[in-house]
PDB file of N, H, CA, C and O in Angstrom:
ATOM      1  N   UNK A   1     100.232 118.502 118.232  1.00  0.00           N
ATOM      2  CA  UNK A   1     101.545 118.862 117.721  1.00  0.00           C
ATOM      3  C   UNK A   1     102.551 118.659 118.851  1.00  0.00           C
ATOM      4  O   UNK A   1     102.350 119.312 119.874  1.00  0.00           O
ATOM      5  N   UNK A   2     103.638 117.820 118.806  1.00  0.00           N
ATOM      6  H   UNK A   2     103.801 117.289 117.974  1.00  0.00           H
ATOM      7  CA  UNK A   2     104.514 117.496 119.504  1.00  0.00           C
ATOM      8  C   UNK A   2     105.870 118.241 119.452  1.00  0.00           C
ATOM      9  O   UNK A   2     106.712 117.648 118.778  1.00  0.00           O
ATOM     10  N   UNK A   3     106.261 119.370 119.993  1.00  0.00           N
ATOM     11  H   UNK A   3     105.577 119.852 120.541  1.00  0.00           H
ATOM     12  CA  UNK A   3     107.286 120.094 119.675  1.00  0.00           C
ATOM     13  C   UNK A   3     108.783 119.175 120.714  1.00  0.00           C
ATOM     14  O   UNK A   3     109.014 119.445 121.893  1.00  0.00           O
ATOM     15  N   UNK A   4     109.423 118.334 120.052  1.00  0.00           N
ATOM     16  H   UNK A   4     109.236 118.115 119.095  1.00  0.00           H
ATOM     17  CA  UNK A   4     110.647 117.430 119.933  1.00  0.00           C
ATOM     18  C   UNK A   4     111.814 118.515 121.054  1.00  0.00           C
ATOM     19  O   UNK A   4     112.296 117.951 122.036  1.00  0.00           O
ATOM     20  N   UNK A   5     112.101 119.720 120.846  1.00  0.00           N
ATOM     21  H   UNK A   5     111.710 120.178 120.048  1.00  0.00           H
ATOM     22  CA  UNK A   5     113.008 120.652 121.229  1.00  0.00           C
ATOM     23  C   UNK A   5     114.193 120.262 120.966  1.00  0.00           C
ATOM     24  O   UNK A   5     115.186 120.459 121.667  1.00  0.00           O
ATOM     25  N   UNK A   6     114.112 119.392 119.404  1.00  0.00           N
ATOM     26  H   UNK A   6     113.306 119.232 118.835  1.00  0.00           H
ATOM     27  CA  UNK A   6     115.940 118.609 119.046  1.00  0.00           C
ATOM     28  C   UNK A   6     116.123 117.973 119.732  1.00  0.00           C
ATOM     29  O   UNK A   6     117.332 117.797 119.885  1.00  0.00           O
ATOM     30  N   UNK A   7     115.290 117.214 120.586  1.00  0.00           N
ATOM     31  H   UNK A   7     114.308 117.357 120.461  1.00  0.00           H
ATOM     32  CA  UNK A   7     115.936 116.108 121.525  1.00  0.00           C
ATOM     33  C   UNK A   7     115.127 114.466 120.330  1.00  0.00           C
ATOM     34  O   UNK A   7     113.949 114.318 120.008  1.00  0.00           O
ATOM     35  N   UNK A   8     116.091 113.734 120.055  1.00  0.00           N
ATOM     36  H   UNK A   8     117.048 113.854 120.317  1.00  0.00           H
ATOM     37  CA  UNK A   8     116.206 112.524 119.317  1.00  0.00           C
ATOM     38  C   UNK A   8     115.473 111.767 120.030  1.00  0.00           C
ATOM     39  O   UNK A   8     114.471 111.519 119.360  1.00  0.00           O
ATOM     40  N   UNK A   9     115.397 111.042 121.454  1.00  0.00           N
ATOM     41  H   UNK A   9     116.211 111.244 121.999  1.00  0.00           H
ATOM     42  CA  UNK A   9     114.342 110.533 121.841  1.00  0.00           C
ATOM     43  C   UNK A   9     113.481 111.029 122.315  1.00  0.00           C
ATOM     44  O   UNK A   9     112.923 110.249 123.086  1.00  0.00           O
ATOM     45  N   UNK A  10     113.051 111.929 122.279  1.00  0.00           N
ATOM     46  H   UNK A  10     113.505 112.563 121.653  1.00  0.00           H
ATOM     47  CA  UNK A  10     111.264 112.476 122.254  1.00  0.00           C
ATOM     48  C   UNK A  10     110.793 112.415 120.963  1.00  0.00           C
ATOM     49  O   UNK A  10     109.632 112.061 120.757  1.00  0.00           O
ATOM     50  N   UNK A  11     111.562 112.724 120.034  1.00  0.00           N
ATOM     51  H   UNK A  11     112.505 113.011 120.202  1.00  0.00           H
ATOM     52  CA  UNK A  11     111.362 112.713 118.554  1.00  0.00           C
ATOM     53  C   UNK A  11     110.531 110.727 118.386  1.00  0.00           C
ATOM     54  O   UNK A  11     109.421 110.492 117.908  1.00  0.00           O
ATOM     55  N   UNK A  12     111.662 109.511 119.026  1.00  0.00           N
ATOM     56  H   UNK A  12     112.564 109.701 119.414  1.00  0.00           H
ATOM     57  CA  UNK A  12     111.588 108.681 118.718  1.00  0.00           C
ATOM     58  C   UNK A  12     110.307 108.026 119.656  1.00  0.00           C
ATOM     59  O   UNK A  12     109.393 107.314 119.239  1.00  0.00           O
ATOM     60  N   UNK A  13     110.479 108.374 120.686  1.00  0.00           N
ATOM     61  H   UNK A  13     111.221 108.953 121.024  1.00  0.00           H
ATOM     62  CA  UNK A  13     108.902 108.132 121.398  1.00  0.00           C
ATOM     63  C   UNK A  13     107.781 108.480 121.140  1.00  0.00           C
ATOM     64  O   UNK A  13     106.786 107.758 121.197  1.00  0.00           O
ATOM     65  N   UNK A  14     107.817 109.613 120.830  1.00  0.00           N
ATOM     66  H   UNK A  14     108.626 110.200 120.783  1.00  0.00           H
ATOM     67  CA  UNK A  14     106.411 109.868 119.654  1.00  0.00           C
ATOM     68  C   UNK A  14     106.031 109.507 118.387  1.00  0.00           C
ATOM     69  O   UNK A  14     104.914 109.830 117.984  1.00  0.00           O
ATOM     70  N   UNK A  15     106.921 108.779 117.579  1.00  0.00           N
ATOM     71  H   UNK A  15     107.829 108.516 117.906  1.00  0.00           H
ATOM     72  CA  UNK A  15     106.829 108.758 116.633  1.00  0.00           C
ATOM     73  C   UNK A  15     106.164 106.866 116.996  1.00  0.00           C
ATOM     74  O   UNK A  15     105.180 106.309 116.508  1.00  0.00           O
ATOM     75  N   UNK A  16     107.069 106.392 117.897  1.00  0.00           N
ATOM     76  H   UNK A  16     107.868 106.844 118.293  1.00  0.00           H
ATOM     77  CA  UNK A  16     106.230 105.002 118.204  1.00  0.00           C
ATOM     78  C   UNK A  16     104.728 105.201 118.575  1.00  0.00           C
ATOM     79  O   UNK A  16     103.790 104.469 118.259  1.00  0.00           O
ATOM     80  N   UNK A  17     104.701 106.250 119.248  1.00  0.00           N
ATOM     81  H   UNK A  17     105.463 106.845 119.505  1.00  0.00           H
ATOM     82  CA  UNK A  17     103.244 106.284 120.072  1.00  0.00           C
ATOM     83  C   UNK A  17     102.130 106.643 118.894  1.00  0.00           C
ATOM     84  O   UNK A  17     100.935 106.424 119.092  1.00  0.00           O
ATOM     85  N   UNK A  18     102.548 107.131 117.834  1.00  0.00           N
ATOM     86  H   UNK A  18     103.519 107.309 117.673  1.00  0.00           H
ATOM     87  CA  UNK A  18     102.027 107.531 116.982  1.00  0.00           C
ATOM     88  C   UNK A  18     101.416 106.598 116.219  1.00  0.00           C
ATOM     89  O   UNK A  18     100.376 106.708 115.570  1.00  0.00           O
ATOM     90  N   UNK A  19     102.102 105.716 116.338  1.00  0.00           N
ATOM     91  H   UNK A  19     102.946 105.626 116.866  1.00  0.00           H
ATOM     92  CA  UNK A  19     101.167 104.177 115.410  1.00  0.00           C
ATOM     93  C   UNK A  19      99.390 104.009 115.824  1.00  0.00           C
ATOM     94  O   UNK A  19      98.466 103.555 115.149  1.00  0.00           O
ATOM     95  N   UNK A  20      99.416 104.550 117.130  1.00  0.00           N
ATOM     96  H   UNK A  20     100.167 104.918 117.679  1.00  0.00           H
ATOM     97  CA  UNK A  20      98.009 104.399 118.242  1.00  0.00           C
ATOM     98  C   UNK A  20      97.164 105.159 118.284  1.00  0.00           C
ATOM     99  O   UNK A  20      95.961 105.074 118.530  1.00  0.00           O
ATOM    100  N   UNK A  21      98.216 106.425 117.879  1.00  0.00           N
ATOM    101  H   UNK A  21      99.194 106.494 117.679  1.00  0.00           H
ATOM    102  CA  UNK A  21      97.756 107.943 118.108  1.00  0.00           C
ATOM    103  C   UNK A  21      97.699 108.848 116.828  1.00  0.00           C
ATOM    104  O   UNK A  21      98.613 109.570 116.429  1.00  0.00           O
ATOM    105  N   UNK A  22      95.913 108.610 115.995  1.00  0.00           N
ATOM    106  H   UNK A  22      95.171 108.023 116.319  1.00  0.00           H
ATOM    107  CA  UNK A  22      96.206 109.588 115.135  1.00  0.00           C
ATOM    108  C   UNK A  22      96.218 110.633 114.899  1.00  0.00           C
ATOM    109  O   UNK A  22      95.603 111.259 115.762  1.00  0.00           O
ATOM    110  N   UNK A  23      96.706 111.396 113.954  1.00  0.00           N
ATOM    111  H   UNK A  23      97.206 110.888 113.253  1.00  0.00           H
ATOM    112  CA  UNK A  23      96.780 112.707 113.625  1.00  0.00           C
ATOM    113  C   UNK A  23      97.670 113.626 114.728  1.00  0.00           C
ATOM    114  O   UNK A  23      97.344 114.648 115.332  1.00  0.00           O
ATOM    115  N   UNK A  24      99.042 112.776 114.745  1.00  0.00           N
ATOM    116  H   UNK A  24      99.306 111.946 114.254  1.00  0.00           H
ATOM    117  CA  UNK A  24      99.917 113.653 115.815  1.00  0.00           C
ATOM    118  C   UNK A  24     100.948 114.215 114.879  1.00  0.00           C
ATOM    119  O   UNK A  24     101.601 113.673 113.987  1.00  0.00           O
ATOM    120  N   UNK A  25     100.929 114.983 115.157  1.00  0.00           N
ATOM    121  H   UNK A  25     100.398 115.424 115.882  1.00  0.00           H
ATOM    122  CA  UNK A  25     102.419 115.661 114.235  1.00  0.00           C
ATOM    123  C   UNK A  25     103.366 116.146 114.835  1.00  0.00           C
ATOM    124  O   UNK A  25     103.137 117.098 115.581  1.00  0.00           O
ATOM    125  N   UNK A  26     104.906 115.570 114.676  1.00  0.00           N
ATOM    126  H   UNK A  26     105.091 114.796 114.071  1.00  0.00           H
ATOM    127  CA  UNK A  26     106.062 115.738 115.376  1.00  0.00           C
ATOM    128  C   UNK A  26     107.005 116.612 114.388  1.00  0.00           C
ATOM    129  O   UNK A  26     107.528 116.447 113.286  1.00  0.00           O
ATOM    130  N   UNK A  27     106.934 117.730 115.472  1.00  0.00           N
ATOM    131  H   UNK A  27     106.509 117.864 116.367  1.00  0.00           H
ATOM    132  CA  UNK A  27     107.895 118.488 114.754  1.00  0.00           C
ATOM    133  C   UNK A  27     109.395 118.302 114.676  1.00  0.00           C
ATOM    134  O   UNK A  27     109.706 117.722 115.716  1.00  0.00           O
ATOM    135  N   UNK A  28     110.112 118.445 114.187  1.00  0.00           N
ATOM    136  H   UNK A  28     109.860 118.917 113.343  1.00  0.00           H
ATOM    137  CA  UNK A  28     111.977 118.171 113.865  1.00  0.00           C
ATOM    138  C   UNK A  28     111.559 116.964 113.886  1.00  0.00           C
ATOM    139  O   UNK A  28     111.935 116.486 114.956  1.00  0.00           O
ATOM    140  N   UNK A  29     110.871 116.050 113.171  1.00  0.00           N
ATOM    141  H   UNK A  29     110.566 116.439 112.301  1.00  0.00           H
ATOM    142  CA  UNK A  29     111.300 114.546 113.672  1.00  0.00           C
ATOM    143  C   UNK A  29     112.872 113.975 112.642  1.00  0.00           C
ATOM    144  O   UNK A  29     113.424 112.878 112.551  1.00  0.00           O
ATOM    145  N   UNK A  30     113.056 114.836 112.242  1.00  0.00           N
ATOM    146  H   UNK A  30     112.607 115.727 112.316  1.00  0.00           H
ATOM    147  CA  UNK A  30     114.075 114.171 111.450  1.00  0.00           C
ATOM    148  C   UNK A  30     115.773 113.999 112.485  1.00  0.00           C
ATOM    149  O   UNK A  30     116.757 113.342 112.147  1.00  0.00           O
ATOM    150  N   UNK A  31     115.637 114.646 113.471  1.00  0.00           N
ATOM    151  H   UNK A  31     114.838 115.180 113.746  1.00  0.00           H
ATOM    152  CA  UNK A  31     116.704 114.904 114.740  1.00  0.00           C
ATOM    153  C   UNK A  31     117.053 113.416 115.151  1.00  0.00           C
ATOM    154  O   UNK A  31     118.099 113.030 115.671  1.00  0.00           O
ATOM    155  N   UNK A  32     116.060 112.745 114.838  1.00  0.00           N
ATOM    156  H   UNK A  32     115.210 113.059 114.415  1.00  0.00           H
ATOM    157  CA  UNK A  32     116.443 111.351 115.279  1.00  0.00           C
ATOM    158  C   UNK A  32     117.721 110.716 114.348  1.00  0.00           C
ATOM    159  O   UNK A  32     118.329 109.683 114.632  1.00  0.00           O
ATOM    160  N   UNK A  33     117.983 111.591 113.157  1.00  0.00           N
ATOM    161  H   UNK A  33     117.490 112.430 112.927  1.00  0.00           H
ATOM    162  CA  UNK A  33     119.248 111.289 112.638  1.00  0.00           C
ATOM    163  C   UNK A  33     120.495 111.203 113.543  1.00  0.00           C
ATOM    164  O   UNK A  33     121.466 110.534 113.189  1.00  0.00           O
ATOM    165  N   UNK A  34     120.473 111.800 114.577  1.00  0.00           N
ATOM    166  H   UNK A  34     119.684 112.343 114.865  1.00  0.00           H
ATOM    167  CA  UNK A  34     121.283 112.005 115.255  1.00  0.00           C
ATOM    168  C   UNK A  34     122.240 110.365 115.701  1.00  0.00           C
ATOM    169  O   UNK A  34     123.409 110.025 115.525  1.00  0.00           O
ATOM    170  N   UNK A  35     121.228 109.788 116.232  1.00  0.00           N
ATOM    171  H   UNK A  35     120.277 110.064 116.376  1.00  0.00           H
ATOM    172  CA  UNK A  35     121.497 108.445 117.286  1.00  0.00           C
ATOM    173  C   UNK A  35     120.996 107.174 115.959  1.00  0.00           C
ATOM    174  O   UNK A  35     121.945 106.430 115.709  1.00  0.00           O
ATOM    175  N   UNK A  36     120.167 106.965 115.424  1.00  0.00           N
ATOM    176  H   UNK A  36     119.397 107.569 115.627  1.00  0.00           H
ATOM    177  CA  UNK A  36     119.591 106.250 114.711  1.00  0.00           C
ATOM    178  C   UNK A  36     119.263 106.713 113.140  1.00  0.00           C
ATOM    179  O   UNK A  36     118.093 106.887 112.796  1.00  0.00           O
ATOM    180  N   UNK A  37     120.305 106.890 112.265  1.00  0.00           N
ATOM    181  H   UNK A  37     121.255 106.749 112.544  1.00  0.00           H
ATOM    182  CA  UNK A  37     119.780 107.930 110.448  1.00  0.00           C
ATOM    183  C   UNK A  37     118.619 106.912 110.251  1.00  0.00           C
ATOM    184  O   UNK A  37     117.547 107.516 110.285  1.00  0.00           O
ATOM    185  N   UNK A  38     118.446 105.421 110.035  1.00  0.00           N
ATOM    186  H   UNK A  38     119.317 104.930 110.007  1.00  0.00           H
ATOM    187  CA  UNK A  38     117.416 104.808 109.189  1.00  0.00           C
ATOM    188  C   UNK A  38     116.373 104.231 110.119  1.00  0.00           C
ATOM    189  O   UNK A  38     115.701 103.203 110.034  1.00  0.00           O
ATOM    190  N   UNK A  39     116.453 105.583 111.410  1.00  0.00           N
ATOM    191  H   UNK A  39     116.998 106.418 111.479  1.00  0.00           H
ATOM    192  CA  UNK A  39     114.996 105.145 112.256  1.00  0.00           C
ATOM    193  C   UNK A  39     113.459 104.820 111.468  1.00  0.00           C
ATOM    194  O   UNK A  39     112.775 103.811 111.637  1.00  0.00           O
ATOM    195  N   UNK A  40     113.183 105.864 110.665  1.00  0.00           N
ATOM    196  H   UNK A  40     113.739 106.684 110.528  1.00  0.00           H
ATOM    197  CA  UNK A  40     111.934 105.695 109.675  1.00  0.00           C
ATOM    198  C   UNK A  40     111.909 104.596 108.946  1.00  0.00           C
ATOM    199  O   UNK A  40     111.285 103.563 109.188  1.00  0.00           O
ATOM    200  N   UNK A  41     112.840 104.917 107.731  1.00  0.00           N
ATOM    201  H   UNK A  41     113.347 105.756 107.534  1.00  0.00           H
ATOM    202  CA  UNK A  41     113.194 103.952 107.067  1.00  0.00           C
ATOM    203  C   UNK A  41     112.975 102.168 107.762  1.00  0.00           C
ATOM    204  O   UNK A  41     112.463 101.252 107.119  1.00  0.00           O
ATOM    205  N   UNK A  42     113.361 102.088 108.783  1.00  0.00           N
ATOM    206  H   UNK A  42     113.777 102.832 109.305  1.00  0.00           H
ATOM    207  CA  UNK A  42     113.002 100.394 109.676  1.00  0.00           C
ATOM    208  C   UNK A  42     111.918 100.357 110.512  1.00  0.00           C
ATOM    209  O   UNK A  42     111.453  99.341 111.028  1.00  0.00           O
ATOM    210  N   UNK A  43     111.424 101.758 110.672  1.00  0.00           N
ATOM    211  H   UNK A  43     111.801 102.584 110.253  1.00  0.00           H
ATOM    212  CA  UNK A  43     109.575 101.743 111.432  1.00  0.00           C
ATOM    213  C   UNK A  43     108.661 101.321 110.182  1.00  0.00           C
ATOM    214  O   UNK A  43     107.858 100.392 110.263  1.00  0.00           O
ATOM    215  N   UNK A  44     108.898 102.266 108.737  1.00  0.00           N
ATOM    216  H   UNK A  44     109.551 103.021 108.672  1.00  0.00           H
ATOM    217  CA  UNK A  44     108.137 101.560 107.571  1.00  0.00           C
ATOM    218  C   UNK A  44     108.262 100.153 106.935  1.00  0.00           C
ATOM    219  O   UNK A  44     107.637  99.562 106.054  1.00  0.00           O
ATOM    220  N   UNK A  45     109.324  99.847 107.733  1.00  0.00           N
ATOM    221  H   UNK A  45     109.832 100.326 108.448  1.00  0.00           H
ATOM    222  CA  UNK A  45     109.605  98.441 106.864  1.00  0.00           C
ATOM    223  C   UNK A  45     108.941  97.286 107.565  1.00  0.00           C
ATOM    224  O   UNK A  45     108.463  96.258 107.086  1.00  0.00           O
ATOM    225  N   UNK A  46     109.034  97.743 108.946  1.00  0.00           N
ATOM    226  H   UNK A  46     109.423  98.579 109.335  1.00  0.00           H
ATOM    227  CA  UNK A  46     108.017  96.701 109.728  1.00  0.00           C
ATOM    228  C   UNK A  46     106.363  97.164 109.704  1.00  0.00           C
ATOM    229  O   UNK A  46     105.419  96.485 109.300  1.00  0.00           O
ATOM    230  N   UNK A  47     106.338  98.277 110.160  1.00  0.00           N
ATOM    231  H   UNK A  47     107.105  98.829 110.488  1.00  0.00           H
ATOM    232  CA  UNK A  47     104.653  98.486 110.303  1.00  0.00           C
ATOM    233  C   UNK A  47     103.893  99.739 108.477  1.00  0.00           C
ATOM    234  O   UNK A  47     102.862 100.404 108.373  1.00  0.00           O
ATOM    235  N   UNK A  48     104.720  99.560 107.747  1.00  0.00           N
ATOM    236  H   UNK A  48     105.557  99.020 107.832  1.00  0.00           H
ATOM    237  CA  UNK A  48     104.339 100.221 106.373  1.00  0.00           C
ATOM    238  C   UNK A  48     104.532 101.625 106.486  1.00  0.00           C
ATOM    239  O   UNK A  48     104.855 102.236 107.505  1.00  0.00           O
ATOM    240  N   UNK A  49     104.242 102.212 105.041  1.00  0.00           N
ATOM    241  H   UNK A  49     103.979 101.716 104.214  1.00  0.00           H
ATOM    242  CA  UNK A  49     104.470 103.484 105.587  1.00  0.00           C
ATOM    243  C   UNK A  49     104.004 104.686 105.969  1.00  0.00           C
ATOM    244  O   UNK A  49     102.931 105.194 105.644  1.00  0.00           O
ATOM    245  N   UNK A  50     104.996 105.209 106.798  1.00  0.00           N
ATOM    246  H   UNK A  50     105.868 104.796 107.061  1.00  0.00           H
ATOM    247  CA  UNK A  50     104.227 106.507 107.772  1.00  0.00           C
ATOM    248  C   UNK A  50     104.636 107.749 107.044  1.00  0.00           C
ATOM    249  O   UNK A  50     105.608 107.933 106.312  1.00  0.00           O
ATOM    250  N   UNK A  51     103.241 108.925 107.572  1.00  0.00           N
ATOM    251  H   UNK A  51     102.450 108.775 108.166  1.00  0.00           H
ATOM    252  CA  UNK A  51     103.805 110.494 106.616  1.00  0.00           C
ATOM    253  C   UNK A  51     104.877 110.701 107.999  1.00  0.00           C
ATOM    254  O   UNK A  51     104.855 110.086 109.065  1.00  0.00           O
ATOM    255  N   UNK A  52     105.766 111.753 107.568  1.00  0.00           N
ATOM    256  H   UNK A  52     105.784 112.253 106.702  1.00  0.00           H
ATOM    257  CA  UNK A  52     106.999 112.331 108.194  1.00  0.00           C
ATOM    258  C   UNK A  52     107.274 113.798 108.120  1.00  0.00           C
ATOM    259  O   UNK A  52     107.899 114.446 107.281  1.00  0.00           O
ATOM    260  N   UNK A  53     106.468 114.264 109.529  1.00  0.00           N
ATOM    261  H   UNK A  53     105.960 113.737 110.211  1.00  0.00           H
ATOM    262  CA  UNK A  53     106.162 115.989 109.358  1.00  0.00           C
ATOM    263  C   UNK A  53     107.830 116.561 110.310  1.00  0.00           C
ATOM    264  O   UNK A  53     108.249 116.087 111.366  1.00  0.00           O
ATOM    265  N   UNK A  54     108.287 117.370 109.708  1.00  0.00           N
ATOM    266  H   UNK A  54     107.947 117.756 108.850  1.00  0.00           H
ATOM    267  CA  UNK A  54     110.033 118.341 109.769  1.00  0.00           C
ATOM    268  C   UNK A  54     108.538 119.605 110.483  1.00  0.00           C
ATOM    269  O   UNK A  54     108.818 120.745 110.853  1.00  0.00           O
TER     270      UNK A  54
END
């Protein structure tokens, strides 16, 4: 479990590392709205889609 602390790129570095790394779960990942809203949205579009744990 990756606790983010609302920071947008820790949110976004884990969520890359996560392609490698299973069963990680990032908490607030949605904070990455901040800097990037359709970060997910363009990680699923290239590598398919990923679950998305808040």
């Amino acid at each position: 479990v990756i606790d983010t602390h609302h920071d947008h790129r820790v949110a976004m570095a884990f969520s890359v590392l996560s392609v490698v790394a299973d069963g990680m779960v990032i908490q607030n990942a949605d904070v990455v709205s901040k800097s990037w809203p359709k970060f997910y949205a363009e990680m699923s579009s290239i590598l398919g889609p990923m679950a998305q744990e808040n």
